[in-house]
ZAMARGU-4260 file (C-alpha; in steps of 0.2 Angstrom, whole numbers, plus 5000, padded with zeros to 4 digits):
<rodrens>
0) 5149/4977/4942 | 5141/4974/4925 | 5121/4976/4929 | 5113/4989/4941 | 5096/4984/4947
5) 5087/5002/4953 | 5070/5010/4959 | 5065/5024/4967 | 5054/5020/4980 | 5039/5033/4989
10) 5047/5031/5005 | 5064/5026/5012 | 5056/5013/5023 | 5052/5005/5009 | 5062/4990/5001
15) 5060/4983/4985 | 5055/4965/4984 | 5055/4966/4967 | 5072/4970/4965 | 5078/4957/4977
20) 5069/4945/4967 | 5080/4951/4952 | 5093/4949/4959 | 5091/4931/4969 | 5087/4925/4951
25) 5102/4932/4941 | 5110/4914/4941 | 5130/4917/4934 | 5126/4935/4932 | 5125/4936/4951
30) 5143/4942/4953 | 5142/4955/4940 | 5126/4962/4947 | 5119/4976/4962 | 5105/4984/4968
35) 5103/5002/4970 | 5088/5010/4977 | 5081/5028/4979 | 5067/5038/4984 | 5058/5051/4976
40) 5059/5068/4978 | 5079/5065/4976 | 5088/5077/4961 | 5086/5069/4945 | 5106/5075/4944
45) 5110/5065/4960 | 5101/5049/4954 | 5112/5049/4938 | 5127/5051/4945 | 5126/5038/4958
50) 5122/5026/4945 | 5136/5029/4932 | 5148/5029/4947 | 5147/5010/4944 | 5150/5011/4929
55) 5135/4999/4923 | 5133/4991/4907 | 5116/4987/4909 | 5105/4996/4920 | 5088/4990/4925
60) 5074/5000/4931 | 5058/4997/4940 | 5043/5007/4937 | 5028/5008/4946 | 5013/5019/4945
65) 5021/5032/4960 | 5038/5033/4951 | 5033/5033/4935 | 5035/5052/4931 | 5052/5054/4939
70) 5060/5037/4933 | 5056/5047/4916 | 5067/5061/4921 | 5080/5049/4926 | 5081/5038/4911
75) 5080/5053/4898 | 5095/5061/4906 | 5103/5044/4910 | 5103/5041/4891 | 5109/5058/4885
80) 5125/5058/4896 | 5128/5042/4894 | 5120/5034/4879 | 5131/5018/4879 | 5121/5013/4894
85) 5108/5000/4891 | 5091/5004/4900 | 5079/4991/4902 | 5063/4992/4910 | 5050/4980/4920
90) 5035/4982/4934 | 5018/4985/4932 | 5017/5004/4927 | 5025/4998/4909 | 5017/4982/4908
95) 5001/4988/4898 | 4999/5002/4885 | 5018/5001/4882 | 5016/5012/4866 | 5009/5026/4872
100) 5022/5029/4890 | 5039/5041/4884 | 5047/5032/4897 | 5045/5014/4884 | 5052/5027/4871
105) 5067/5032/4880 | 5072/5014/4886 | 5081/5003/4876 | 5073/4985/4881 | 5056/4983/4891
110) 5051/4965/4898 | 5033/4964/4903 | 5025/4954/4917 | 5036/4943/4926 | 5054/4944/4924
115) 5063/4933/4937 | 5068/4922/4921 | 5066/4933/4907 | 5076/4947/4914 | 5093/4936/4916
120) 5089/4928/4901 | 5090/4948/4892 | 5104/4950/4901 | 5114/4937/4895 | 5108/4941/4876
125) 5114/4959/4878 | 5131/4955/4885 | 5137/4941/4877 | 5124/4940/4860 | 5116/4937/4848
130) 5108/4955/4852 | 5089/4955/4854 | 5082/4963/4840 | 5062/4966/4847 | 5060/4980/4861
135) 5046/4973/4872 | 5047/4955/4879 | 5034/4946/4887 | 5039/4940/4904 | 5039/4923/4905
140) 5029/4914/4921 | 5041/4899/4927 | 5035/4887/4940 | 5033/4893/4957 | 5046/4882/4964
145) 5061/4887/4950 | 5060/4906/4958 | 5074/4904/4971 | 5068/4917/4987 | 5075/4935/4990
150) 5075/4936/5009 | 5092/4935/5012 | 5096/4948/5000 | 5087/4959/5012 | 5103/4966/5022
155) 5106/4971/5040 | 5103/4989/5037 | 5086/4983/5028 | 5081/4973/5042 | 5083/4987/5056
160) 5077/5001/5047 | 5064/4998/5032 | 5048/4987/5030 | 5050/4970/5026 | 5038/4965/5013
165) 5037/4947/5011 | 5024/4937/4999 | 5017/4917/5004 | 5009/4917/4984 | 5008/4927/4970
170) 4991/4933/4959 | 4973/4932/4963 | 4957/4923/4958 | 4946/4937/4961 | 4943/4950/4945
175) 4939/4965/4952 | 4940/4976/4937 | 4950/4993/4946 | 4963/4981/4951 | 4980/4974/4940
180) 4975/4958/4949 | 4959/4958/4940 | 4970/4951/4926 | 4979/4935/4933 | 4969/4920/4931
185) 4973/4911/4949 | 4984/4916/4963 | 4999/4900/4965 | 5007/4897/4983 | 5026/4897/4987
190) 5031/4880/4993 | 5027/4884/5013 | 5041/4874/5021 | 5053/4884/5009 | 5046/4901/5013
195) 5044/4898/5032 | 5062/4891/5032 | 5067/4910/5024 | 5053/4918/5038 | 5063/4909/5051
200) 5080/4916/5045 | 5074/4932/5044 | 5068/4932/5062 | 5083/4925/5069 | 5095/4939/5061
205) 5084/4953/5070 | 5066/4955/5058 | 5050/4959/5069 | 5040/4971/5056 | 5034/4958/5041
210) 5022/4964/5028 | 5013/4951/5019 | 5010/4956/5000 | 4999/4940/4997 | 4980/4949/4989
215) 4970/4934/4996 | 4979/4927/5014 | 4963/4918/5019 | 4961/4911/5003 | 4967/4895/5009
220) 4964/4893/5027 | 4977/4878/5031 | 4992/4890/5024 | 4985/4904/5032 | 4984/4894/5051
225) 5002/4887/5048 | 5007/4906/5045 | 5000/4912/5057 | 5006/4897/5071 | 5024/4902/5064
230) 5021/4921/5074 | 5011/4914/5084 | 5027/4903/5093 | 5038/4918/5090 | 5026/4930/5102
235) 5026/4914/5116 | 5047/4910/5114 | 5049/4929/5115 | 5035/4939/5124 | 5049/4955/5127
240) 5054/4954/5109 | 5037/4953/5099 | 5033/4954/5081 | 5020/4962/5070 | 5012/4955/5055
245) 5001/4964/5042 | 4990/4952/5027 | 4979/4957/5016 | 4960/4947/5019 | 4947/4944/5010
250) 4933/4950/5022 | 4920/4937/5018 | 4929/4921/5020 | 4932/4920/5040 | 4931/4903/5046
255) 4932/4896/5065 | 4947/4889/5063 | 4956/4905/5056 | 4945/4916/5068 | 4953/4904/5084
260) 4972/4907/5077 | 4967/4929/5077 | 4960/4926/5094 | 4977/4922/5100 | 4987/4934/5093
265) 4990/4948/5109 | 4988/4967/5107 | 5001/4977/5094 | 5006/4961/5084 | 4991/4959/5070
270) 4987/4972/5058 | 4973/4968/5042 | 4972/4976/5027 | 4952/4972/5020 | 4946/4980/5006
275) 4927/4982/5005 | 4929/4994/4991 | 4911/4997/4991 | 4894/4993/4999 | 4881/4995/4984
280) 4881/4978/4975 | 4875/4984/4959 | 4893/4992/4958 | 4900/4976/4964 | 4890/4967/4953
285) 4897/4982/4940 | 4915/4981/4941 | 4915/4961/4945 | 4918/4960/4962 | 4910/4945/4971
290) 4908/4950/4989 | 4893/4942/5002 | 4891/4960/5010 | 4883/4953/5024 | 4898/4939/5030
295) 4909/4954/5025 | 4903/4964/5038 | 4902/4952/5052 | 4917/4947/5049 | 4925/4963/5053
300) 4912/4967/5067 | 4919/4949/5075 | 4936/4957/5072 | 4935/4973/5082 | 4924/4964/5096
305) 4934/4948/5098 | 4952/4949/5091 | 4966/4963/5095 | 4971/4964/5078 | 4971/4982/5070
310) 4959/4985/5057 | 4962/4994/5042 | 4948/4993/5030 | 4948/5003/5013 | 4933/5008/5003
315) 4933/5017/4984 | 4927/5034/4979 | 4922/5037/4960 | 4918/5018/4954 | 4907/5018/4940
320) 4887/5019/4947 | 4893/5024/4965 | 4886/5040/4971 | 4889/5051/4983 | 4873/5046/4992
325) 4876/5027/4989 | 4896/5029/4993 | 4889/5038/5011 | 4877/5026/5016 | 4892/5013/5013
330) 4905/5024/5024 | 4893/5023/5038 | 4890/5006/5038 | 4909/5004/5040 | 4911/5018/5053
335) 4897/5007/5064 | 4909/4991/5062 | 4921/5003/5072 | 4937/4998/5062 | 4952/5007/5067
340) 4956/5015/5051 | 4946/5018/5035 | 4958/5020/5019 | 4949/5033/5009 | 4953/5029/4993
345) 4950/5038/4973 | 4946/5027/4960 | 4962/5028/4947 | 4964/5020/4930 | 4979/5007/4935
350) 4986/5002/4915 | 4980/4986/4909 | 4964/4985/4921 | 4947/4982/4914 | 4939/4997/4923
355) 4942/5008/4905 | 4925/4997/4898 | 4913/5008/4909 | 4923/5025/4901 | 4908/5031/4891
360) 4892/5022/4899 | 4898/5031/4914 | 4908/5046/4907 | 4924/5044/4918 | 4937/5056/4916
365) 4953/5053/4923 | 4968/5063/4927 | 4982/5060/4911 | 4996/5059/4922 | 4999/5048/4937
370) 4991/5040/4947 | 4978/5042/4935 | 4966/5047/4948 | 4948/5049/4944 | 4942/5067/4942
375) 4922/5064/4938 | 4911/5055/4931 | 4893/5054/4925 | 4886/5053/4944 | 4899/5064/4951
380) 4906/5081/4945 | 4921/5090/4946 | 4920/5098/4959 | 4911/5086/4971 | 4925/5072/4965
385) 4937/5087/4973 | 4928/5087/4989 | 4929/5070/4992 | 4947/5069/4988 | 4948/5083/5002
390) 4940/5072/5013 | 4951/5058/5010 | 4965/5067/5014 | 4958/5075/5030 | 4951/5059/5037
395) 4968/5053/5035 | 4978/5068/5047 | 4963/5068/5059 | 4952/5049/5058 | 4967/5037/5053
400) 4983/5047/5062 | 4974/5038/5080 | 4979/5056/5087 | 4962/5061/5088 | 4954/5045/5095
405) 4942/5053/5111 | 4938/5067/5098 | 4933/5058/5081 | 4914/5050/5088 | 4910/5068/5095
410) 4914/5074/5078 | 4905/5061/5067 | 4891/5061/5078 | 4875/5048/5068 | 4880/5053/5053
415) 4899/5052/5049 | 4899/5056/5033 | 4889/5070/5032 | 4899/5077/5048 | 4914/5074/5041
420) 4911/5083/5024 | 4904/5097/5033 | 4922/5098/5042 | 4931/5093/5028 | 4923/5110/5018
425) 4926/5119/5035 | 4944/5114/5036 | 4948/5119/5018 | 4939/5136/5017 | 4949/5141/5033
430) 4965/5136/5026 | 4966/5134/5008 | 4978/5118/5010 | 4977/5099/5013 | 4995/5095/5017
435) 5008/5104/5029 | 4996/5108/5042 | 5005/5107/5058 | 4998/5096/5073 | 4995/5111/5085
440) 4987/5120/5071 | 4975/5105/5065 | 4972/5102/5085 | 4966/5120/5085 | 4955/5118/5071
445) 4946/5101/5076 | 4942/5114/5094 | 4937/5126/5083 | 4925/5119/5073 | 4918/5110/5087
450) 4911/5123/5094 | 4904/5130/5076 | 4894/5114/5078 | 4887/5121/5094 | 4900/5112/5106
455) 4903/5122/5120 | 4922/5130/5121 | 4928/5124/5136 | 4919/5106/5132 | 4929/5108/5116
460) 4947/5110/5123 | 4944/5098/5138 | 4940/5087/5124 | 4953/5089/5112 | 4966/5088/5127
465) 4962/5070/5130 | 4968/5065/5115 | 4987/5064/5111 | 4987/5079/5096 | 4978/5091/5113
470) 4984/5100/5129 | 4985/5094/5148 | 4976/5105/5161 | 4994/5114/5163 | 4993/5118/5146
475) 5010/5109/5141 | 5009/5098/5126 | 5003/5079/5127 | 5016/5067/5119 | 5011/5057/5104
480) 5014/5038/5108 | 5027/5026/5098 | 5030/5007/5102 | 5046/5005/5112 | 5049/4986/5105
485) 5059/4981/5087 | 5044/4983/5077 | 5046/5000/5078 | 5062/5001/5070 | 5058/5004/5054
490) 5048/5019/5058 | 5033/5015/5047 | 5018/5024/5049 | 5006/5008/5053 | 5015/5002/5070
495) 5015/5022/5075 | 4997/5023/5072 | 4992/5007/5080 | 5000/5011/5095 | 4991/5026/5097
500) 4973/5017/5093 | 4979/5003/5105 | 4984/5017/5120 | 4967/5023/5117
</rodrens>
């Protein structure tokens, strides 16, 4: 084994497409090539020594914004033990503003962009010559049809127990200015018999969890039907043995025809990801985002009313010109369309994206070290931008988690937001934390503060114990709900949760 293609992923569910491109596209260097992944959190020692254990020439790392900081570590320490190891680097954290990132200092090569050609092309120079004399190398973008597919480089362990990402096109014609997509100039398609052959294969050795990457699924409707017909005939052939299939949508472009194909899809087998982002078009209009508010929202009322598909809507805290007041009204008007989880997200400067232009007009500060979150701005301070990222993280253990599904209405009442942020403040005073709070203790909190609101103890308990996270009459535990079908193997938080929604 010559070249060792690594990561360190956030979770171990998590597989690297990436990689498994990398790999499908090392041509002769196939043989002399292997994957190695890890998650973070793992001892910098650990990562090392696993990896010089194959005694790699060449070792490949790729680098996103959530392993940036410990991918560091492992390449500084990686190069003083064992210097003679050649580190190149690649993924979208190193892509941009190379010159200012240790990590680009450290390395020995960096490819930028797309590597499925240049990386092999690298690693052929380094091993064989002439050496490459330049550093960085611009990733060059071959056609769509010379990429061979990864899928069956993802192996049986793989298939049982992670996520199976899997992407129908590549890019986005949208420019949303917070976004790394913002920066490619179309999105181009896979040839569809080719990846529905590799979708096929995958199903036939045992996949049922398959994560779509695609930014824009419904961008073109006739790919998107023949998709979805494809899981569609799996759930009829195999009702007992379903699968489940999460896309990404863009949630003012809904037609009939697309609409007719969700209908069909049964209860536990349809997740969509929408991002709304924000409701106030003058901050659309802002950070170019083109967006019909109104088809948006009807879309995803049609959704929750008409199809069984989970819904898991995101909006953006800290864009330039979003208030607090503006960001409310828009969390309200979402919480009415009733989706089943609202990501919560803070505004962070991803490298390369066009979102630095509004720096000084709107006086964004953001965090120096990753993710680059947003820490205030002209129309939101400190210590409000803290709040709402203590409301984000709440609304995920208490609105998200579906453990609290009978409880959640009572506690947003008309106004969510305002409710929320009054619990949220609640919650934190009380316990000075925002992770590691236990279920029972969380349980007990929500009862708590219920009836500081003026609910009525016993109202309160009788409450929470209808819900999965509370107590029966007897006062044993109620059990949280988990899908008993394949799609749960992976043990992924989305199928969890939409099991708990669905049982509601």
């Amino acid at each position: 084994m010559t070249i060792l293609l690594s990561t360190l992923n956030a979770r171990y569910t998590h597989a690297s497409l990436g990689l498994r491109y990398l790999l499908a596209n090392m041509g002769p260097l196939q043989e002399q090539t292997k994957l190695q992944e890890f998650v973070i959190g793992a001892k910098t020692t650990e990562i090392v020594e696993r990896i010089l254990a194959h005694q790699p020439r060449i070792v490949g790392f790729g680098v996103y914004i959530w392993n940036v900081e410990e991918t560091t570590k492992v390449v500084a320490m990686l190069k003083r033990v064992a210097p003679q190891v050649v580190v190149v680097l690649g993924g979208p954290e190193v892509s941009h503003e190379p010159g200012e990132q240790q990590i680009v200092q450290l390395a020995d090569y960096l490819i930028t962009g797309w590597g499925d050609v240049s990386f092999p092309k690298l690693c052929g120079e380094i091993l064989n010559g002439p050496k490459p004399l330049m550093k960085i190398h611009a990733g060059v973008q071959p056609p769509m049809a010379e990429i061979k597919l990864p899928y069956s480089l993802y192996s049986d362990d793989d298939i049982k127990n992670r996520t199976i990402y899997v992407e129908a096109s590549r890019g986005c014609p949208f420019k949303c200015e917070f976004c790394l997509s913002a920066l490619d100039k179309t999105a181009w398609p896979f040839a569809l018999e080719s990846f529905l052959a590799e979708m096929e294969s995958l199903h036939a050795r045992g996949a049922r969890l398959f994560k779509f990457v695609d930014r824009t699924f419904n961008l073109n409707i006739k790919t998107s039907l023949k998709i979805m017909q494809f899981f569609l005939d799996k759930l009829e052939a195999n009702p007992d043995d379903p699968v489940y299939a999460h896309f990404e949508l863009v949630p003012d472009h809904l037609p009939d025809a697309l609409k007719e194909g969700i209908s069909k899809f049964p209860p536990g087998a349809l997740q969509f990801e929408i991002g709304i982002q924000s409701f106030n078009p003058e901050v659309q209009t802002l950070v170019s985002r083109r967006q019909d508010n109104q088809k948006a929202a009807d879309n995803i009322r049609w959704l929750t009313e008409h199809s069984h598909a989970h819904m898991h809507v995101d909006l953006i805290a800290g864009l330039p010109g979003e208030t607090v007041e503006s960001f409310a009204r828009g969390f309200n008007q979402l919480v009415a369309l009733k989706p089943h989880e609202i990501q919560f997200g803070i505004l962070k400067r991803l490298r390369g994206t066009p979102i630095i232009r509004h720096t000084e007009a709107f006086g964004l500060v953001f965090e120096p070290y990753a993710p680059y979150t947003i820490l205030a701005n002209k129309d939101v301070d400190f210590p409000t931008m803290q709040r709402l990222v203590r409301f984000a993280r709440y609304w995920d253990l208490v609105a998200n988690s579906g453990r609290f599904v009978h409880t959640v209405p009572v506690l947003l009442g008309e106004t969510p937001f305002e409710n929320f942020m009054a619990f949220s403040d609640w919650l934190y005073a009380n316990t000075d934390a925002t992770h590691r709070i236990a279920l029972d203790r969380l349980a007990a909190l929500v009862a708590r503060w219920l009836q500081v609101a003026g609910m009525d103890k016993q109202a309160a308990e009788q409450l929470l114990a209808s819900d999965y996270a509370g107590r029966n009459e007897s006062g044993s535990k109620v059990k949280s709900v988990h899908i008993p079908t394949p799609a749960a193997r992976g043990e992924t938080a989305a199928p969890q949760r939409q099991a708990r929604h669905l049982a509601a």
